[in-house]
C-alpha positions in Angstrom: -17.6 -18.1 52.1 -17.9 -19.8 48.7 -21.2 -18.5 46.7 -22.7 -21.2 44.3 -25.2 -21.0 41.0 -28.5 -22.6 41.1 -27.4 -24.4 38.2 -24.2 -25.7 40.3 -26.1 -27.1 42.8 -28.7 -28.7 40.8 -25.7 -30.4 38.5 -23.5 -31.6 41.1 -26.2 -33.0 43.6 -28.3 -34.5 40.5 -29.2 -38.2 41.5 -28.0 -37.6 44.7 -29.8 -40.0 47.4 -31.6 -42.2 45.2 -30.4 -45.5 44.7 -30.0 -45.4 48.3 -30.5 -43.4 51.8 -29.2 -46.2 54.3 -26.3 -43.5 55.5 -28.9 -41.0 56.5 -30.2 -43.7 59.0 -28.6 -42.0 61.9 -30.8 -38.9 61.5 -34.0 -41.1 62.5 -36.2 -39.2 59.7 -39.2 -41.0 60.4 -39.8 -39.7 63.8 -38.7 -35.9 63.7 -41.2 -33.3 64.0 -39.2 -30.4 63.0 -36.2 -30.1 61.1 -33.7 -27.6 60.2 -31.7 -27.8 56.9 -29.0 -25.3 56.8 -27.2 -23.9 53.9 -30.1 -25.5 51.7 -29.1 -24.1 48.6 -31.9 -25.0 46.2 -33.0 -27.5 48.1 -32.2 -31.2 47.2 -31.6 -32.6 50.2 -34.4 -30.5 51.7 -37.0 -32.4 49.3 -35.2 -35.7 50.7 -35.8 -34.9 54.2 -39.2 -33.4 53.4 -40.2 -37.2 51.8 -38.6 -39.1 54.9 -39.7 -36.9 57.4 -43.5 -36.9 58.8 -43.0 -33.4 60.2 -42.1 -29.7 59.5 -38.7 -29.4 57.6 -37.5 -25.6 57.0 -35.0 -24.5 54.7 -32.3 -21.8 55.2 -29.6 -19.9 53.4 -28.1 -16.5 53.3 -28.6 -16.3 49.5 -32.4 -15.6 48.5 -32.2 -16.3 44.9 -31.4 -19.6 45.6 -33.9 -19.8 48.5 -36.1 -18.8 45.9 -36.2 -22.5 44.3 -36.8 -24.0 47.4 -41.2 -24.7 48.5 -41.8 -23.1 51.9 -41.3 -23.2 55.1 -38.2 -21.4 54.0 -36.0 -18.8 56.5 -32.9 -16.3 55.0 -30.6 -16.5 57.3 -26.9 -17.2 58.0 -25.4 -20.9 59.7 -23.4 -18.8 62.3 -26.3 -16.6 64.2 -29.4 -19.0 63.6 -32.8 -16.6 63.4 -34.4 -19.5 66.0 -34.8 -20.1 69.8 -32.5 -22.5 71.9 -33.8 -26.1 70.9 -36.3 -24.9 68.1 -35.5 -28.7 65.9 -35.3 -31.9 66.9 -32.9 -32.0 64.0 -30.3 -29.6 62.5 -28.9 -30.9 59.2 -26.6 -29.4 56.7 -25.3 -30.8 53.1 -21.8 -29.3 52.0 -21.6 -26.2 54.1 -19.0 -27.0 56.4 -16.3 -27.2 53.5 -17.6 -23.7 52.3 -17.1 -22.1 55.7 -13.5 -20.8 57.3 -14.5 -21.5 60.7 -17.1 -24.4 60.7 -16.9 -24.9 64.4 -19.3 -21.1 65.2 -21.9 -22.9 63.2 -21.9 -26.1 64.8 -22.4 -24.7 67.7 -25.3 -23.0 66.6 -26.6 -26.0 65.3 -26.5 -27.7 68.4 -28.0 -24.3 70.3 -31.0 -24.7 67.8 -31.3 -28.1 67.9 -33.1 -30.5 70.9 -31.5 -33.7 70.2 -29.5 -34.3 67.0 -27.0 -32.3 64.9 -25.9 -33.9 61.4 -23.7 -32.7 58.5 -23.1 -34.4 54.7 -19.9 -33.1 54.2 -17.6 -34.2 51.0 -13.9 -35.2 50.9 -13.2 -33.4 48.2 -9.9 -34.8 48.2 -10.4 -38.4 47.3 -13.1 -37.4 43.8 -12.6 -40.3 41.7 -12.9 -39.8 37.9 -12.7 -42.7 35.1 -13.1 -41.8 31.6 -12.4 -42.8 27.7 -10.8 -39.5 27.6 -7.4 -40.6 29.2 -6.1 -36.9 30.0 -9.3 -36.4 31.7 -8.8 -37.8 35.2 -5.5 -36.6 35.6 -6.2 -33.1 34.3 -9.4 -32.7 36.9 -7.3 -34.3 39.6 -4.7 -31.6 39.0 -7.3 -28.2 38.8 -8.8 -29.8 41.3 -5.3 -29.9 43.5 -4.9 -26.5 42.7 -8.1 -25.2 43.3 -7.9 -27.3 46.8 -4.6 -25.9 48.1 -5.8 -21.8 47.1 -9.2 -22.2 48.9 -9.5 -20.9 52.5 -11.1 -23.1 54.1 -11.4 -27.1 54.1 -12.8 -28.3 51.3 -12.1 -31.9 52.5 -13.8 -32.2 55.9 -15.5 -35.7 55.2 -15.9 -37.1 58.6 -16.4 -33.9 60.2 -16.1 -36.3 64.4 -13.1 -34.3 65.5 -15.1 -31.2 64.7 -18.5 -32.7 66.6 -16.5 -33.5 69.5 -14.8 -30.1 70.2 -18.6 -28.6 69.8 -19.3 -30.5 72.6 -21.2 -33.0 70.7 -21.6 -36.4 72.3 -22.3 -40.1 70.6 -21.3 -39.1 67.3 -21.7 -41.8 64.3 -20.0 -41.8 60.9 -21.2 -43.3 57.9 -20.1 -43.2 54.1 -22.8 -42.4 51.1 -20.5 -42.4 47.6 -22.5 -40.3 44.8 -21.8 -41.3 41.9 -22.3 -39.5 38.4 -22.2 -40.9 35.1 -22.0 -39.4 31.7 -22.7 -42.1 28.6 -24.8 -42.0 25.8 -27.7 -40.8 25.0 -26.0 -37.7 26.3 -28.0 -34.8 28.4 -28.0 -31.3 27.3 -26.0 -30.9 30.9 -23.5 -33.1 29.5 -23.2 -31.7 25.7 -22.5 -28.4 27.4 -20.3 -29.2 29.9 -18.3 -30.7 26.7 -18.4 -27.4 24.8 -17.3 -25.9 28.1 -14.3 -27.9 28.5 -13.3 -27.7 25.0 -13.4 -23.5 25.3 -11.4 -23.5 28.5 -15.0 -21.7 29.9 -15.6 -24.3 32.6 -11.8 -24.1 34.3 -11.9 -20.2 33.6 -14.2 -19.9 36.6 -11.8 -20.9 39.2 -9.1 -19.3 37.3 -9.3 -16.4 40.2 -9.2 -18.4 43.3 -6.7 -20.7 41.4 -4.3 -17.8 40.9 -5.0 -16.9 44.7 -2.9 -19.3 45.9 0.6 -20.2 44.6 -0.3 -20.9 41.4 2.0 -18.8 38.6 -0.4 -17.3 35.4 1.8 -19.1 32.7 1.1 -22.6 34.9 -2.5 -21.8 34.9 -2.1 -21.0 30.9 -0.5 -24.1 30.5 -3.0 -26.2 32.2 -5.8 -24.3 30.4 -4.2 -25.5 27.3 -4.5 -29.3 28.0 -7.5 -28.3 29.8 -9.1 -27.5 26.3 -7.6 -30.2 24.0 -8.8 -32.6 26.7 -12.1 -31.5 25.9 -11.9 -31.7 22.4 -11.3 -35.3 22.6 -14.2 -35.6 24.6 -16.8 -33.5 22.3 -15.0 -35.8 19.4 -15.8 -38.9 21.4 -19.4 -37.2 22.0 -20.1 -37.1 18.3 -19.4 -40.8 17.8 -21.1 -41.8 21.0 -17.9 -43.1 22.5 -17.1 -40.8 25.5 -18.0 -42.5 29.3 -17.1 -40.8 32.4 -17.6 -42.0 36.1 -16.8 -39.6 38.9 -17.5 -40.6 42.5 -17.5 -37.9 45.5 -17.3 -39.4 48.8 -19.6 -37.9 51.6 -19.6 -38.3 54.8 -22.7 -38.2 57.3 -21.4 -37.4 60.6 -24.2 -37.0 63.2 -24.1 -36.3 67.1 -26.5 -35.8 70.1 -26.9 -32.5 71.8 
């Protein structure tokens, strides 16, 4: 399984759910009493559910420095072999774990063990990211790492509508529903932003992938090579930085799948 930073999470689920939360209508927050949210990370879409929800929502995850971020009720524990009785939720819920996991399926099932009524997932499809920016070698560039990186990963980073998988957990009624979270980088710029600039200009940022990149059937000298573009792409965006001229859009769609037990 994939292990995250704090500062990951919090970066790539900044914003998330607040211009709107009409996909998560499925989950019928408002009249749960107690909720699971698996794989919570550092617990952004714990704090959503905690606001829409007038009951008890725990958080778990097998990593307790990230658990550490996250205001109690919180559980370590791992997705596959659930520390709860048979129907201890009304609700299990997960954000992005799926993708992270080579055989989703064992923890859907132990979702629906745990849970009384529902079982929903936010899962991404990582495949169809959409970038726009000033920088014009950008979106091509984070398409391709992003390719790569894709096809060396074991499991499936592109779940999206995760149905198929609800229905061979024996998971009945299922609903789908699209939430796109988009990110935008313009001026005044964030100290997020200015670094993740210097990163791309260094070759820092793609070097962290370069490992599970070279996994798969990715030569060193292509990996060089793209490293190289990699960092004069971001040169032209810490140039366009300094003048205030650099914009960037990127849009991850998620998909909300949720089923009765």
């Amino acid at each position: 399984m994939r292990c995250f930073t704090a500062e990951y999470l919090e970066a790539t689920r900044e914003g998330m759910w607040e211009d709107s939360r009409e996909a998560l209508a499925n989950l019928a927050l408002g009249s749960r009493e107690r909720v699971l949210d698996v794989g919570a990370g550092t617990g952004e879409l714990t704090g959503v559910l905690r606001e829409e929800t007038p009951g008890t929502v725990v958080a778990l995850d097998a990593d307790s420095e990230l658990l550490g971020e996250v205001h109690a009720p919180r559980v370590l524990g791992d997705a596959t072999r659930l520390p709860f009785r048979d129907s201890a939720f009304d609700l299990v819920v997960c954000q992005a774990l799926l993708v992270n996991l080579p055989e989703p399926e064992h923890a859907l099932k132990e979702f629906a063990r745990v849970s009384s009524d529902r079982v929903a997932v936010v899962e991404p499809d990582n495949s169809a990211v959409r970038i726009d920016s000033t920088v014009p070698d950008e979106p091509p560039l984070a398409r391709r790492a992003r390719e790569l990186y894709l096809d060396a990963v074991g499991t499936d980073a592109s779940i999206g509508d995760a149905s198929n998988l609800f229905e061979r957990a024996g998971l009945s009624e299922v609903t789908v529903r699209r939430y796109d979270h988009e990110r935008a980088i313009e001026p005044p710029y964030s100290e997020r932003a200015v670094e993740s600039a210097r990163r791309k200009a260094s070759g820092a940022g793609l070097d962290t992938d370069r490992e599970t990149i070279l996994a798969g059937e990715t030569t060193a000298e292509e990996f060089d090579d793209l490293r190289q573009e990699w960092r004069a792409m971001g040169r032209e965006v810490a140039a366009q930085m300094q003048d205030g001229e650099y914009r960037q859009r990127e849009v991850v769609p998620f998909f909300v799948t949720v089923g009765h037990v």
